[in-house]
C-alpha positions as CSV (number, residue, x, y, z in Angstrom):
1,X,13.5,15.0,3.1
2,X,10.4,16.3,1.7
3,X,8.9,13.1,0.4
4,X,9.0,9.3,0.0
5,X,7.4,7.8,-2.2
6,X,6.8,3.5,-1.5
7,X,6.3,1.2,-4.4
8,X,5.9,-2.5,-3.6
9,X,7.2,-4.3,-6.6
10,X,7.0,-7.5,-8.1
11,X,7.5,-9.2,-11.3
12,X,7.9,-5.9,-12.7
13,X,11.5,-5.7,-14.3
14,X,10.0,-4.2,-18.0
15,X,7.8,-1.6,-16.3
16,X,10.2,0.1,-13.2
17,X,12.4,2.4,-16.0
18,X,9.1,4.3,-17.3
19,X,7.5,4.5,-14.1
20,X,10.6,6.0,-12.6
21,X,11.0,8.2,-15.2
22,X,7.5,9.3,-15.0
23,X,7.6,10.4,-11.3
24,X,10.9,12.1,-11.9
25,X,9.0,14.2,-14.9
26,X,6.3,15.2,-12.8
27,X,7.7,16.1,-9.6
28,X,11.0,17.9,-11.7
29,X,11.5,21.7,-10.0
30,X,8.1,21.0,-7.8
31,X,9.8,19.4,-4.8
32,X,13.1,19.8,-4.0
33,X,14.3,16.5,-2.1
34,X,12.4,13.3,-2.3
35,X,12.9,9.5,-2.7
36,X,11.9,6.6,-4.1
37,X,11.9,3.5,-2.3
38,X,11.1,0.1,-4.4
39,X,10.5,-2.7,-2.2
40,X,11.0,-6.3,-4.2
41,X,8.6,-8.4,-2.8
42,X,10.3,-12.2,-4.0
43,X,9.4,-11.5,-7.6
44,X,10.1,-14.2,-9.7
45,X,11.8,-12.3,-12.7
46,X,14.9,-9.7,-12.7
47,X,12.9,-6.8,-10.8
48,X,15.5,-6.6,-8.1
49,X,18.9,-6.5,-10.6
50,X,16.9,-3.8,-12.4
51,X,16.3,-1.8,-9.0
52,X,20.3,-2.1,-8.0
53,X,20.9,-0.6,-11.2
54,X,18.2,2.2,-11.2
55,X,19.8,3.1,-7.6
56,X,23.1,3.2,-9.5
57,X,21.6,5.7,-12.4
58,X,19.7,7.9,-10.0
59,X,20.6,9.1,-6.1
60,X,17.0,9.4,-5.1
61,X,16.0,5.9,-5.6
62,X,16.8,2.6,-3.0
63,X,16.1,-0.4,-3.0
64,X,14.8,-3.2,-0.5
65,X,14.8,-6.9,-1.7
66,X,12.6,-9.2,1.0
67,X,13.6,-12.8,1.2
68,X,10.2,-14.2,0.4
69,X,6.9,-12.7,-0.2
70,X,5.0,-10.9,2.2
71,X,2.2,-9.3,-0.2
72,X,1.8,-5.5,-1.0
73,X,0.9,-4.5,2.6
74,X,4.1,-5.7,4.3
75,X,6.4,-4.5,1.5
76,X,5.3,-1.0,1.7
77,X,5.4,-1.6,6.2
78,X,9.0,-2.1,5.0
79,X,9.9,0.5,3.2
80,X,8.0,2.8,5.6
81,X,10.9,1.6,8.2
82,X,13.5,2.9,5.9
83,X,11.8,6.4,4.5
84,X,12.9,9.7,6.0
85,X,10.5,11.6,4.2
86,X,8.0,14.2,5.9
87,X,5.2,12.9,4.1
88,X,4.8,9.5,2.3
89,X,3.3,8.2,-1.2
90,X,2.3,5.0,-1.9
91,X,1.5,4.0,-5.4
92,X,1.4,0.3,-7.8
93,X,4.2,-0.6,-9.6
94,X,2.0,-0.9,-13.1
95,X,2.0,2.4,-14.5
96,X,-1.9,2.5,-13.4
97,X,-1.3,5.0,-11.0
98,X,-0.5,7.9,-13.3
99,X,2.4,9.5,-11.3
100,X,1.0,13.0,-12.6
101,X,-1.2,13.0,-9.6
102,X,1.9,12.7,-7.0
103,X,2.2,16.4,-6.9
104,X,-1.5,17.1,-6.4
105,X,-1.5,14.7,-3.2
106,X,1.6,16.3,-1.8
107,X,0.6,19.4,-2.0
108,X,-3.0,18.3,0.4
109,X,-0.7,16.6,2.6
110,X,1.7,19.9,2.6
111,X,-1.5,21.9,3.4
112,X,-2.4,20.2,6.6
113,X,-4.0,16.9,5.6
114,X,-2.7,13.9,7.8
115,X,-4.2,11.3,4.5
116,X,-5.0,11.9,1.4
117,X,-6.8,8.7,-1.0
118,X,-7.5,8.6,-4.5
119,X,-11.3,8.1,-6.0
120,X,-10.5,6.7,-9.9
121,X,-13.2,8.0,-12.1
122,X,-12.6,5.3,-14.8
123,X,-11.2,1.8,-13.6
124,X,-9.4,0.0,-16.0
125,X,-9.4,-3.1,-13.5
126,X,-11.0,-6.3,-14.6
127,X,-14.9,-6.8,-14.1
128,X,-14.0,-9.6,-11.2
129,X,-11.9,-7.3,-10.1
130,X,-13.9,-4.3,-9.9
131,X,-16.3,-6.3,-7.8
132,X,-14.4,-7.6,-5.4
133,X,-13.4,-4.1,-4.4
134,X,-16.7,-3.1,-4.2
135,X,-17.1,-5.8,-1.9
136,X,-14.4,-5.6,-0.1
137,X,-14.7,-2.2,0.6
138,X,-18.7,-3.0,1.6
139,X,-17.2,-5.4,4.2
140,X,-14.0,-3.2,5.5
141,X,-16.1,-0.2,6.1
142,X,-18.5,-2.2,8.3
143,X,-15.9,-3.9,10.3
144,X,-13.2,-1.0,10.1
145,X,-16.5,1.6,11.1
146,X,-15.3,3.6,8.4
147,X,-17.2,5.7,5.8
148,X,-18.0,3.4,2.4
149,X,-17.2,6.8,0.2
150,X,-13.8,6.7,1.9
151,X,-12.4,4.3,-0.7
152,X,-9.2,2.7,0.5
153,X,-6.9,2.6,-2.3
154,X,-3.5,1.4,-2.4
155,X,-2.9,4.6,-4.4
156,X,-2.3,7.0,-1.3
157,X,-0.3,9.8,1.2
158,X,-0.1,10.3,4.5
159,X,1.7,12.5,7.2
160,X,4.6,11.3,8.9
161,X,3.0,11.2,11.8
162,X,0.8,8.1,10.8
163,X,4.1,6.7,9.9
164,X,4.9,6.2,13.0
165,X,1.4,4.9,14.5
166,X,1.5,2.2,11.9
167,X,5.7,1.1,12.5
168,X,5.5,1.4,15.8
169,X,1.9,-1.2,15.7
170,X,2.4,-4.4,18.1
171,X,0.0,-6.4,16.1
172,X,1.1,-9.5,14.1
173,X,-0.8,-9.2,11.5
174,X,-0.2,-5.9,8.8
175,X,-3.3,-4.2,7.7
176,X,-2.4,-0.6,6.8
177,X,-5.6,1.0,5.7
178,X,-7.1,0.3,9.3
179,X,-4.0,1.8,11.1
180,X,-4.5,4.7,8.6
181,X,-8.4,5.7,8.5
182,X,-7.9,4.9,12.4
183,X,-5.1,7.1,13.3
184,X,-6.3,10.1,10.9
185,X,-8.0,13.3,12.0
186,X,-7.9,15.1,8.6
187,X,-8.6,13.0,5.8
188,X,-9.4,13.7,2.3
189,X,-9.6,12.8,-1.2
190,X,-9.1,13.6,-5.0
191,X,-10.1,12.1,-8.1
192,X,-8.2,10.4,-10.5
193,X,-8.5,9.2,-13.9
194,X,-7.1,5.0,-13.5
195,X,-4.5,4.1,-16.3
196,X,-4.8,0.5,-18.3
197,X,-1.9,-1.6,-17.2
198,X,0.9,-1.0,-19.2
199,X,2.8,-4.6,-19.1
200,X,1.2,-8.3,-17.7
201,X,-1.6,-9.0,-15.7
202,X,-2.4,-7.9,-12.2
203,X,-1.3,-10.9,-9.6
204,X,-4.6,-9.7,-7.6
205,X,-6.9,-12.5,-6.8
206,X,-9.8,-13.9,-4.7
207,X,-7.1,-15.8,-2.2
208,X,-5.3,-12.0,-1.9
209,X,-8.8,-10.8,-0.9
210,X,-9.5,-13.8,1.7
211,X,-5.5,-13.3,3.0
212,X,-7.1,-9.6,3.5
213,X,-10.2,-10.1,5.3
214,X,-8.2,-12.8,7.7
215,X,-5.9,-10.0,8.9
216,X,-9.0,-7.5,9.1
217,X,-11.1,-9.4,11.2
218,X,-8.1,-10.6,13.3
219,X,-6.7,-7.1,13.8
220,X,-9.9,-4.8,14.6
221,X,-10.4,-4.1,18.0
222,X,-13.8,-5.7,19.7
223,X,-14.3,-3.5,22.9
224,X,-18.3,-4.5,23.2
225,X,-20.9,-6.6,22.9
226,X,-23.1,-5.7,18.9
227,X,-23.5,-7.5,15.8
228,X,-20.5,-6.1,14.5
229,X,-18.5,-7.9,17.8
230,X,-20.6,-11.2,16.9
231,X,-19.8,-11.2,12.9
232,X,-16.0,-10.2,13.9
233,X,-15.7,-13.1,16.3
234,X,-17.3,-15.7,14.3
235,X,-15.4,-15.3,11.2
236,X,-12.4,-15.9,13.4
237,X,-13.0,-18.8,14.2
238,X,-14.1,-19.5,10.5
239,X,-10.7,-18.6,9.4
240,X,-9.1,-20.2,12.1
241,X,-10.9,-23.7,11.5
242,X,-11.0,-23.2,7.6
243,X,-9.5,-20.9,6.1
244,X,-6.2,-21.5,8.1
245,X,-3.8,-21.2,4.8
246,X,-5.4,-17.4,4.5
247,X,-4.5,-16.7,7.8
248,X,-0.2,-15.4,7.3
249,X,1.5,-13.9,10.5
250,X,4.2,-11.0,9.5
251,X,5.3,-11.0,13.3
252,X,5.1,-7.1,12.3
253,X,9.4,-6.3,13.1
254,X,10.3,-9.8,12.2
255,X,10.7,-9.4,8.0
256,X,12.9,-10.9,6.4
257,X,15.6,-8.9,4.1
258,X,18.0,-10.3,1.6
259,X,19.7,-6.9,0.5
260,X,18.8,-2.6,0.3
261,X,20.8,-0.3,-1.8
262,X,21.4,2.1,0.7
């Protein structure tokens, strides 16, 4: 198998025909085997009885339905369980990830890069939104020590080898970008132009980006004694004592599924 290609899903029962459709457009006669793995994430409308029949329609797509909802992060840690692709995609179930830019990431991951993120050149997210990412990537690249031009998108590829780093993770707590920008040796990027959402309104908000930062500060390694060890440590016990309801164990292996299609 060439390629998988991960999309968490919920409440998205109106939107999964196009985007399916899209992504088989663009990658038509460009990669020979690949698949598409939707991950249902609890959602509250019909997303999962239109996955089962999408599966039925077309070979290359399966389905995962979770039993309650575990956020974006986990859903695509389950799918990456069940994908037998050499490389992996991750992309939004929204349509604002224009799936004409799948072939262009494959083909850096095909030439040697182990990740490959997208920079968007025109977000169509909400003002809030737009700063909280700002933000949030201000904080993650300080207590990740990454690069803050390395923006971690949830629009991404990776090799198969940082698969396995990331599923075979002890940690009970699911952050994927840090296993990622952690485990990678080549990384790069390409810019891409960021779509308007083509049905709803993004379930993104401020208690997503606290549930975010509690698994980041838990899950980042504190070796020795800095500012960064201080800031880590402190907000620990901040989120411990406060912010407990932020604060969600995945007990990493331990996900409850209802149902796949494959």
């Amino acid at each position: 198998m060439r390629l998988s290609i991960i999309i968490p899903v919920y409440n998205s029962e109106k939107i999964l025909p196009f985007l399916v459709k899209a992504i088989f457009k663009n990658l038509k006669n460009k990669i020979p085997k690949y698949e598409i793995i939707l991950v249902n994430d609890f959602s509250r409308d019909k997303s999962w009885n239109k996955i089962v029949d999408l599966s039925k329609k077309y070979k290359f797509i399966k389905g995962i339905d979770h039993k309650q909802n575990y956020g974006q992060h986990t859903a695509i840690f389950t799918g990456l369980k069940y994908s037998k692709g050499d490389n992996i995609i991750c992309l939004d179930d929204d349509m604002q990830h224009d799936p004409i830019y799948l072939y262009e990431i494959y083909k850096k991951l095909d030439k040697g890069y182990d990740v490959c993120y997208v920079k968007y050149l025109n977000r169509q997210h909400s003002k809030i939104k737009i700063f909280f990412s700002w933000l949030n990537n201000i904080v993650s690249s300080y207590i990740m020590n990454k690069s803050s031009k390395v923006y971690t998108s949830s629009f991404k590829g990776f090799s198969k080898n940082i698969k396995k780093n990331i599923i075979n993770n002890s940690s009970q707590f699911i952050l994927l970008d840090y296993w990622i920008v952690n485990n990678s040796k080549n990384l790069t990027t390409i810019e891409v132009k960021h779509k308007k959402r083509a049905i709803g309104v993004t379930n993104y908000n401020i208690r997503e980006l606290f549930t975010l930062w509690s698994k980041m500060f838990f899950i980042v390694e504190v070796k020795k004694i800095s500012l960064r060890t201080f800031i880590i440590i402190s907000f620990r016990f901040l989120f411990r004592t406060f912010f407990r309801k932020y604060v969600k164990l995945e007990n990493n292996i331990k996900i409850s599924i209802n149902k796949t299609t494959f």
